[in-house]
The first five atom37 places (N, CA, C, CB, O) and aatype in JSON, in Angstrom:
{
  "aatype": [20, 20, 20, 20, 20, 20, 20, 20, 20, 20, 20, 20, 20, 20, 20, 20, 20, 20, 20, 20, 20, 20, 20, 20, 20, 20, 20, 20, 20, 20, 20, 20, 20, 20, 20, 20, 20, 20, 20, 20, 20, 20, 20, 20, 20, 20, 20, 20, 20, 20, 20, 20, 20, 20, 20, 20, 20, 20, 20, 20, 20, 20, 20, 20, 20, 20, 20, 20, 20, 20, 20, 20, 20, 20, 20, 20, 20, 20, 20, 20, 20, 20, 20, 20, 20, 20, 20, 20, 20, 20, 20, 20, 20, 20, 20, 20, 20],
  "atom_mask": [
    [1, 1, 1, 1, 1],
    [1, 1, 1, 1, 1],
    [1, 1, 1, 1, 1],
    [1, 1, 1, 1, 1],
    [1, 1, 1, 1, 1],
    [1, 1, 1, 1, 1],
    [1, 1, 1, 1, 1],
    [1, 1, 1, 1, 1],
    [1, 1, 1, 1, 1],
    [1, 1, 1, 1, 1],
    [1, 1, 1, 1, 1],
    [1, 1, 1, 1, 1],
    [1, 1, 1, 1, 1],
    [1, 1, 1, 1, 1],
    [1, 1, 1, 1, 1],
    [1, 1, 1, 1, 1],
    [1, 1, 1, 1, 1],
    [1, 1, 1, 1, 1],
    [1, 1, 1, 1, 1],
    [1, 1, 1, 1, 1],
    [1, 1, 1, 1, 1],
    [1, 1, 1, 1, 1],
    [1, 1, 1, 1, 1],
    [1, 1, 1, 1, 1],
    [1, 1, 1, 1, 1],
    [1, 1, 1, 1, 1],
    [1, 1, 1, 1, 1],
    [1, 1, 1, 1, 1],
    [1, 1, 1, 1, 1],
    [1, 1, 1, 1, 1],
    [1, 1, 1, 1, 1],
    [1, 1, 1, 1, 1],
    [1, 1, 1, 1, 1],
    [1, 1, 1, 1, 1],
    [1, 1, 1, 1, 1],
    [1, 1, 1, 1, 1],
    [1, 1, 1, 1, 1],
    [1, 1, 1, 1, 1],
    [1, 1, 1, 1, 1],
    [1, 1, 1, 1, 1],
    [1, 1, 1, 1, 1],
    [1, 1, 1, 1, 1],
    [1, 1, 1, 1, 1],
    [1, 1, 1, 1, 1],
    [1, 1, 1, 1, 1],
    [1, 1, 1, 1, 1],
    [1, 1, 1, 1, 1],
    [1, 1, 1, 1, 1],
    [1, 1, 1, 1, 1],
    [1, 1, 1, 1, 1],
    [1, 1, 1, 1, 1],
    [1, 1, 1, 1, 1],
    [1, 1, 1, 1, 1],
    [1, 1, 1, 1, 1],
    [1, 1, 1, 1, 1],
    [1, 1, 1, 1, 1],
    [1, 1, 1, 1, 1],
    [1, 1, 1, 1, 1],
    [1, 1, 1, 1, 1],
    [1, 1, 1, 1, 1],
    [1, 1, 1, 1, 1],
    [1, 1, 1, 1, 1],
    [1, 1, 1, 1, 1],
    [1, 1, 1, 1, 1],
    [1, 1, 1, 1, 1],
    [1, 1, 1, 1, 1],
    [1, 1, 1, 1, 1],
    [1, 1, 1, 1, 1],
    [1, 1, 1, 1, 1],
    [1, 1, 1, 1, 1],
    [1, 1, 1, 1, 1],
    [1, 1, 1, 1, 1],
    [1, 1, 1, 1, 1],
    [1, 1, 1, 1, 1],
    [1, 1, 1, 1, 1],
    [1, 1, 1, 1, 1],
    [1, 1, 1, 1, 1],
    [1, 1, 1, 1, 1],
    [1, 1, 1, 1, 1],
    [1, 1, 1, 1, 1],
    [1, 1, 1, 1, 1],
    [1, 1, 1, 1, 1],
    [1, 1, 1, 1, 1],
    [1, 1, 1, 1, 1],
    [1, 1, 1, 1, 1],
    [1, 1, 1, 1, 1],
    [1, 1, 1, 1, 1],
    [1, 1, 1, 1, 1],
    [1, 1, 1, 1, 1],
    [1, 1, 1, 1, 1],
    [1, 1, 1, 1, 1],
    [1, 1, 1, 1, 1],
    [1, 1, 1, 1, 1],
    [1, 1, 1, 1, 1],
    [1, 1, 1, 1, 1],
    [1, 1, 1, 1, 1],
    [1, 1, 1, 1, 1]
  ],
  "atom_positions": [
    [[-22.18, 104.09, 2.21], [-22.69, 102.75, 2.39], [-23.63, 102.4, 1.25], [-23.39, 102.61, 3.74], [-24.28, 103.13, 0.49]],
    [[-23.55, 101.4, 1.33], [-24.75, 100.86, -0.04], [-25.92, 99.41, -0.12], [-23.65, 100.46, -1.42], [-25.9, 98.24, -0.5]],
    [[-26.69, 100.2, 0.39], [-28.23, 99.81, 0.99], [-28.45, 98.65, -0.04], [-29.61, 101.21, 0.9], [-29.31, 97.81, 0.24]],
    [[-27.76, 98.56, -1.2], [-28.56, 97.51, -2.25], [-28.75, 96.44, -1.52], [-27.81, 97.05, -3.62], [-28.33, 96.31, -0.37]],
    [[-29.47, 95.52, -2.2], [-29.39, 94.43, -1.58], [-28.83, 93.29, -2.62], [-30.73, 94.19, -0.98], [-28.99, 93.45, -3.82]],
    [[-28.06, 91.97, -2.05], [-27.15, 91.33, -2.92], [-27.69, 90.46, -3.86], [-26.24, 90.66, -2.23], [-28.75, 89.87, -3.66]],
    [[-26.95, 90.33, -4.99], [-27.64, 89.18, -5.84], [-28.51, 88.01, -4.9], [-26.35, 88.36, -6.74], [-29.65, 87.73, -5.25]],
    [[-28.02, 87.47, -3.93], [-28.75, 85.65, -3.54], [-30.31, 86.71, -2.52], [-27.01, 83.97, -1.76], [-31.31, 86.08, -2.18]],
    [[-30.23, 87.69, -2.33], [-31.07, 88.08, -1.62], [-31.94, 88.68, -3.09], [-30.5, 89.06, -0.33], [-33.11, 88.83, -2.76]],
    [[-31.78, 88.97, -4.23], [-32.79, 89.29, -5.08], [-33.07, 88.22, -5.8], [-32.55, 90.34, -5.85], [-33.73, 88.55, -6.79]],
    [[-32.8, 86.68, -5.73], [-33.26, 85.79, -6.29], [-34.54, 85.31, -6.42], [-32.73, 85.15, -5.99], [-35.31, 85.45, -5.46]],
    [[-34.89, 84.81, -7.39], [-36.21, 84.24, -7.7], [-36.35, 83.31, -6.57], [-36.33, 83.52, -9.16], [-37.2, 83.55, -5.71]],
    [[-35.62, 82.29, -6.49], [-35.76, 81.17, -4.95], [-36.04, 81.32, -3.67], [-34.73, 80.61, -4.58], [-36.86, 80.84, -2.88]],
    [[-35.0, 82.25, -3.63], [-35.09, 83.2, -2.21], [-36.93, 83.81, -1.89], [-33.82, 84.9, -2.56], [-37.69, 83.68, -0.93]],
    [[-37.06, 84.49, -3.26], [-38.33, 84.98, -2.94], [-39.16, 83.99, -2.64], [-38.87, 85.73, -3.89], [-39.53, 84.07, -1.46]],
    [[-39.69, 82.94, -3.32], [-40.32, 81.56, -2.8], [-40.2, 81.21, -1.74], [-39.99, 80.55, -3.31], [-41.16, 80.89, -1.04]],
    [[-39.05, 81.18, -1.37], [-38.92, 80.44, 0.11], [-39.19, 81.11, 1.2], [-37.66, 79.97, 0.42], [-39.03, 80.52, 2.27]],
    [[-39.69, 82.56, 1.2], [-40.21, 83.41, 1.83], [-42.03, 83.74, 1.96], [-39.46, 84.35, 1.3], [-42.68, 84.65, 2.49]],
    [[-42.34, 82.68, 1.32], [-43.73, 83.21, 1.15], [-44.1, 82.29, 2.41], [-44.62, 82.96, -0.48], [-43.28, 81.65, 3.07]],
    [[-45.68, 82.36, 2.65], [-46.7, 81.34, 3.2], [-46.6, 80.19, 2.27], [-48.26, 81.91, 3.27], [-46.49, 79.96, 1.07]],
    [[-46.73, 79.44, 3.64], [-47.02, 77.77, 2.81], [-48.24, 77.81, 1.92], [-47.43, 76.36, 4.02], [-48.03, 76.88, 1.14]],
    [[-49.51, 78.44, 1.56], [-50.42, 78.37, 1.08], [-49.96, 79.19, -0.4], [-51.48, 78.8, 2.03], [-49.81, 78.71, -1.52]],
    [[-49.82, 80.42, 0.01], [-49.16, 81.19, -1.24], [-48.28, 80.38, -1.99], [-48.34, 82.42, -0.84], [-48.48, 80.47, -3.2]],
    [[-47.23, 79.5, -1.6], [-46.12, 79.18, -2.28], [-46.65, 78.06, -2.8], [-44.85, 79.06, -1.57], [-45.96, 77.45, -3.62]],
    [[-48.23, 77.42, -2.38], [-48.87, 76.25, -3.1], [-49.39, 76.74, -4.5], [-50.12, 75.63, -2.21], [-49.35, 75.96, -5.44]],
    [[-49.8, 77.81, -4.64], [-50.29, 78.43, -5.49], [-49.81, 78.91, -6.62], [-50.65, 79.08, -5.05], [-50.31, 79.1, -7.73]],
    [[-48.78, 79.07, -6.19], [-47.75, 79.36, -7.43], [-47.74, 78.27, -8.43], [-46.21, 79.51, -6.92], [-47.99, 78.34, -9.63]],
    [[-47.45, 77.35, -7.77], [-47.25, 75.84, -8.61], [-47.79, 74.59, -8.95], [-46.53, 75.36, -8.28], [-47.45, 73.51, -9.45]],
    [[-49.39, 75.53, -8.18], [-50.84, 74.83, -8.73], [-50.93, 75.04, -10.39], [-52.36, 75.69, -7.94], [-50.89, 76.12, -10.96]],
    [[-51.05, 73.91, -10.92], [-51.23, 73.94, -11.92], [-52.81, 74.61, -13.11], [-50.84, 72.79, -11.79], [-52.93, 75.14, -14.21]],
    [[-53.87, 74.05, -11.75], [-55.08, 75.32, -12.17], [-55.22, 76.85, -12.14], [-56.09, 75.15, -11.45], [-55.98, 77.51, -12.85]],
    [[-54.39, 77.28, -11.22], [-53.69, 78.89, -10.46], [-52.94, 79.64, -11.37], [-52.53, 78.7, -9.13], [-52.97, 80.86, -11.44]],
    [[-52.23, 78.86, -12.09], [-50.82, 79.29, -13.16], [-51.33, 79.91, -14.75], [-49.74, 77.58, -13.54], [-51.15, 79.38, -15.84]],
    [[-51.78, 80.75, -14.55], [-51.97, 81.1, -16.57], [-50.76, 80.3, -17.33], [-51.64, 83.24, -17.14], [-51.06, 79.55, -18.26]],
    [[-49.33, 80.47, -16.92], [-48.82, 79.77, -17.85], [-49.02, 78.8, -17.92], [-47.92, 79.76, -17.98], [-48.84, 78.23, -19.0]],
    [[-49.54, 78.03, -16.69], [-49.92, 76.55, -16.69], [-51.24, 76.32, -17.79], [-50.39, 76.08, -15.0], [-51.13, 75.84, -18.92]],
    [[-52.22, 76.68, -17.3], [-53.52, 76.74, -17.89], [-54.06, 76.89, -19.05], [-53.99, 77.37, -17.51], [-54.99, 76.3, -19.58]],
    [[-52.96, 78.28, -19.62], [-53.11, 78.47, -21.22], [-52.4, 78.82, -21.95], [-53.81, 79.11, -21.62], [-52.65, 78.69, -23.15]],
    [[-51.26, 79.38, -21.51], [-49.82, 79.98, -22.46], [-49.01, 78.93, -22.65], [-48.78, 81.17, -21.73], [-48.36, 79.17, -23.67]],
    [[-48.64, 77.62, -22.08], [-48.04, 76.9, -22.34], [-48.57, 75.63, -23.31], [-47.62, 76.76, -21.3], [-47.9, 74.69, -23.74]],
    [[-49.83, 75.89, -23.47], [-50.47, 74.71, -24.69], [-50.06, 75.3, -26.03], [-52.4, 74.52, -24.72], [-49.64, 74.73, -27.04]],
    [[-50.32, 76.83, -25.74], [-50.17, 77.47, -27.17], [-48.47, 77.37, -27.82], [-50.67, 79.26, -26.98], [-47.96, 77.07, -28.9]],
    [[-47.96, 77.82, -26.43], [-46.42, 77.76, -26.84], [-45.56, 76.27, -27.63], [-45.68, 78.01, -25.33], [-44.7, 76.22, -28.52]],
    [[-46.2, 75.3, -26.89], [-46.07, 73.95, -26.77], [-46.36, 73.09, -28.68], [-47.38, 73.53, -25.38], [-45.63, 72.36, -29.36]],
    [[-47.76, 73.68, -28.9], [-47.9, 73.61, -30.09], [-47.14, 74.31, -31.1], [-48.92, 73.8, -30.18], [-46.57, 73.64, -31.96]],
    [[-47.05, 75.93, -31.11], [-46.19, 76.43, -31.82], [-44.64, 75.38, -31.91], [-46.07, 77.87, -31.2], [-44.33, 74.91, -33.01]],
    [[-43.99, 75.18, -30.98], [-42.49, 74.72, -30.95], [-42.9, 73.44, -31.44], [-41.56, 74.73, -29.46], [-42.22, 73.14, -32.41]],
    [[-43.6, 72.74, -31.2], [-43.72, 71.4, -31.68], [-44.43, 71.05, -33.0], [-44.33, 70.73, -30.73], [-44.62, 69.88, -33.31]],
    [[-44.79, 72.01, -33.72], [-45.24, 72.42, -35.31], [-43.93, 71.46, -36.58], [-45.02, 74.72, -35.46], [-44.17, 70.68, -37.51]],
    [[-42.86, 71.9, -36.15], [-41.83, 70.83, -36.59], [-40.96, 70.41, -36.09], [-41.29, 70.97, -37.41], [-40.73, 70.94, -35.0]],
    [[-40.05, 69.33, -36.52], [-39.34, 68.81, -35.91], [-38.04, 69.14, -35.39], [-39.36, 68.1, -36.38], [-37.34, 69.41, -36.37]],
    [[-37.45, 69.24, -34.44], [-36.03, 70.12, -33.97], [-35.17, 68.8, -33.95], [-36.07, 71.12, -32.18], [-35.43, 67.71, -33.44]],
    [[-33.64, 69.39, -34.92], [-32.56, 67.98, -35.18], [-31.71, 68.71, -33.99], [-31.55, 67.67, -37.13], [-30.65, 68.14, -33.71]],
    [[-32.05, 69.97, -33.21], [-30.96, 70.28, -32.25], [-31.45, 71.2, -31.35], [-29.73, 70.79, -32.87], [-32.45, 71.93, -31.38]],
    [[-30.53, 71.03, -30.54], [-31.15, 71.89, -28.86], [-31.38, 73.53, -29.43], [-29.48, 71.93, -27.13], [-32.41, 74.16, -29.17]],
    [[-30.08, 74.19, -30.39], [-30.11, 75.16, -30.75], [-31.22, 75.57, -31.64], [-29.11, 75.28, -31.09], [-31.71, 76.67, -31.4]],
    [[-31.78, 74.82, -32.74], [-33.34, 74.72, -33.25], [-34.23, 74.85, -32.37], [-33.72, 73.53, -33.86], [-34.95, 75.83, -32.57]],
    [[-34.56, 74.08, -31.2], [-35.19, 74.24, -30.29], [-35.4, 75.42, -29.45], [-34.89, 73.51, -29.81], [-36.5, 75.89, -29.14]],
    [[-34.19, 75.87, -29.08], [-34.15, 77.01, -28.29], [-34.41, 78.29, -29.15], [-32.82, 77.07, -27.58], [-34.45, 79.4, -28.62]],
    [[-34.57, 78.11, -30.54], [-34.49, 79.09, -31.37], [-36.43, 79.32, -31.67], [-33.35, 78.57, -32.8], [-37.05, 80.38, -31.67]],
    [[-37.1, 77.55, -31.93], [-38.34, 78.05, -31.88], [-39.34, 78.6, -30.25], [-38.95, 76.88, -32.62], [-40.46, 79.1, -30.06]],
    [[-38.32, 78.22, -29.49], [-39.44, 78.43, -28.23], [-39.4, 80.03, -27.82], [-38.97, 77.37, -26.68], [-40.24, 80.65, -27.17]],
    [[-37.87, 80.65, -28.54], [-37.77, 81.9, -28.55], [-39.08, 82.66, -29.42], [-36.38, 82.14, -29.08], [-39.97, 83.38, -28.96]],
    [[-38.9, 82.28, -30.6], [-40.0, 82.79, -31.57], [-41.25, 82.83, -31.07], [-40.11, 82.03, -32.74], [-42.02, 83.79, -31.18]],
    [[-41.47, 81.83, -30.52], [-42.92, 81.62, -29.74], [-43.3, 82.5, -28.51], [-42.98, 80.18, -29.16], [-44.27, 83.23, -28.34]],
    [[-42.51, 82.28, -27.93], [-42.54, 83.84, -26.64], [-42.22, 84.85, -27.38], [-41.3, 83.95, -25.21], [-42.59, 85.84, -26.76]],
    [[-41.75, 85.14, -28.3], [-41.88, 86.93, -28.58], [-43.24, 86.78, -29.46], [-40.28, 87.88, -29.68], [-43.65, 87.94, -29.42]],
    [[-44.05, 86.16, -30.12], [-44.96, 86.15, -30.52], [-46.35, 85.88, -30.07], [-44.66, 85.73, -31.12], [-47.34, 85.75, -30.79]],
    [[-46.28, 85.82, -28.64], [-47.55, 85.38, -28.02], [-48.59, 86.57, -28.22], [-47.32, 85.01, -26.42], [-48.1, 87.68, -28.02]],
    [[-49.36, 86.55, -28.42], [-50.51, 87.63, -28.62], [-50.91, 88.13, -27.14], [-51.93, 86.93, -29.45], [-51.43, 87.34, -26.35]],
    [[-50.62, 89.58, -26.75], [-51.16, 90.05, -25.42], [-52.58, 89.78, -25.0], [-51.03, 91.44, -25.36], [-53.04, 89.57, -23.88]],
    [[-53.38, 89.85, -26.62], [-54.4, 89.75, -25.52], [-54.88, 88.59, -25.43], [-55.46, 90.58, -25.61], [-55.91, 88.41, -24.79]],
    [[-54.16, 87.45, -26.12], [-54.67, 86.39, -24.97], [-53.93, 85.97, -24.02], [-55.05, 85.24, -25.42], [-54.18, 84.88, -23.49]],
    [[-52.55, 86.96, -23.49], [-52.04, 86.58, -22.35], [-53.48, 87.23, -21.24], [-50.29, 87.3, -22.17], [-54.18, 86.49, -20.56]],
    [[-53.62, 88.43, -21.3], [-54.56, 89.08, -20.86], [-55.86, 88.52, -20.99], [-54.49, 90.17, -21.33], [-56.47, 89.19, -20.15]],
    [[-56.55, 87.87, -21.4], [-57.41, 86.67, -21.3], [-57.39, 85.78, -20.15], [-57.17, 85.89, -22.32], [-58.29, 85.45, -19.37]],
    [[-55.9, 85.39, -20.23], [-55.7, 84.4, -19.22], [-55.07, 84.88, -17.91], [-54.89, 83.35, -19.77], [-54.55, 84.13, -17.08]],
    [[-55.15, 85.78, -17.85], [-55.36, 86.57, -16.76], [-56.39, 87.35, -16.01], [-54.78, 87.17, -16.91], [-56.47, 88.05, -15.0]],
    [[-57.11, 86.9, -16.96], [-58.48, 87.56, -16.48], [-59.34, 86.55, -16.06], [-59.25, 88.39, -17.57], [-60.12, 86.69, -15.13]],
    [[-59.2, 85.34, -16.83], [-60.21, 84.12, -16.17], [-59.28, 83.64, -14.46], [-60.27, 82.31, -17.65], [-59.58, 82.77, -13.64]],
    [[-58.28, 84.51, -14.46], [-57.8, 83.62, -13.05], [-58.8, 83.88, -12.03], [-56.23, 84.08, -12.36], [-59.03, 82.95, -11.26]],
    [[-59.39, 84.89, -11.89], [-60.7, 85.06, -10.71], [-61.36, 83.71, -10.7], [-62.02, 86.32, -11.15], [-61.54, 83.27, -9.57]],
    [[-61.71, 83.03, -11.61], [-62.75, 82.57, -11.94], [-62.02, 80.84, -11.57], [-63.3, 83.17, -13.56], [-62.58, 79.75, -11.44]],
    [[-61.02, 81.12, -11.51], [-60.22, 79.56, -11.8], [-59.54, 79.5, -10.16], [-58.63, 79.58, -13.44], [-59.2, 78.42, -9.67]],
    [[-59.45, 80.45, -9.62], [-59.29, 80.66, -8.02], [-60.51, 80.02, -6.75], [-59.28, 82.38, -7.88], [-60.55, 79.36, -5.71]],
    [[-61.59, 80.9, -7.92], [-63.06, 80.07, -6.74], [-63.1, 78.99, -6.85], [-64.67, 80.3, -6.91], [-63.32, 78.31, -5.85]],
    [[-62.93, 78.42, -7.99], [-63.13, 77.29, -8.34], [-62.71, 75.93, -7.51], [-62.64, 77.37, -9.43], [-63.27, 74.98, -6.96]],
    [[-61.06, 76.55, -7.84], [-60.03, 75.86, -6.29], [-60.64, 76.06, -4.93], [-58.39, 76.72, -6.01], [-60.68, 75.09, -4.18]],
    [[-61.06, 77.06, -4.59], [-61.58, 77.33, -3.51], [-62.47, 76.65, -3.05], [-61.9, 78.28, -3.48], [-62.54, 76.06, -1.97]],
    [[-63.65, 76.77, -4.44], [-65.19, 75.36, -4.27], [-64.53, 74.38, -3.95], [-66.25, 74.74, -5.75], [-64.8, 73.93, -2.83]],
    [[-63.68, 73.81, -4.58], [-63.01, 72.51, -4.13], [-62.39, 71.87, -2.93], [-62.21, 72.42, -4.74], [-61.97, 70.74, -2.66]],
    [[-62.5, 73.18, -2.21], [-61.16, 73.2, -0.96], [-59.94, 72.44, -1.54], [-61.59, 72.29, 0.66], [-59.49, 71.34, -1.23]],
    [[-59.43, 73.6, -2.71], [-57.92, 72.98, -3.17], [-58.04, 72.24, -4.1], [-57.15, 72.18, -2.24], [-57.29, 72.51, -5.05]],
    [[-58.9, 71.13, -4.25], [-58.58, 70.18, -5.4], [-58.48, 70.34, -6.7], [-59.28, 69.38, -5.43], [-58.88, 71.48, -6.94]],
    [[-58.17, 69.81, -7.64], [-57.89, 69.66, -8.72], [-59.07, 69.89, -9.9], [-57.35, 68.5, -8.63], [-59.98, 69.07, -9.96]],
    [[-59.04, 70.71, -10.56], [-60.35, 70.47, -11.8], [-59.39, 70.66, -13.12], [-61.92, 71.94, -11.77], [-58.28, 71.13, -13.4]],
    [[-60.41, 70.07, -13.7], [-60.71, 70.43, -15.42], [-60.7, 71.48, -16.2], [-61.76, 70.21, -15.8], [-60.97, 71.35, -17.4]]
  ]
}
């Protein structure tokens, strides 16, 4: 027999749709998210440095940009999440700066 479990049961979606309603807010809080917060300004700038005449240009600089992100400021922005959690919390949830 074979215990694996099937592709739609190891999906990324699947896993979401399994969490707490609070947890699954969090994910896609935009203050909560390092990629939200700080990996995606950097990325954003890199790809948008010049101009792309095609999807394949495009997909070619956003590649470059994710293999080049510097760890330790992914790790930076993983480290201020403590700090960006209370924050939400002070707020009861709301939105900051």
């Amino acid at each position: 027999m074979n215990f694996a479990p099937s592709a739609p049961e190891l999906s990324l979606s699947n896993f979401f749709l399994h969490l707490p309603g609070n947890l699954l807010y969090g994910i896609f809080e935009k203050d909560l998210n390092p990629l939200d917060y700080a990996i995606w300004i950097i990325l954003e700038a890199q790809v948008n440095a010049e101009a792309h005449n095609s999807v394949e240009s495009l997909k070619q600089a956003i590649t470059e940009a994710f293999e080049n992100l510097d760890q330790g400021m992914i790790n930076r922005a993983i480290d201020y999440w403590p700090r960006r959690l209370d924050a939400v919390i002070a707020l009861n949830g709301g939105h900051f700066e």
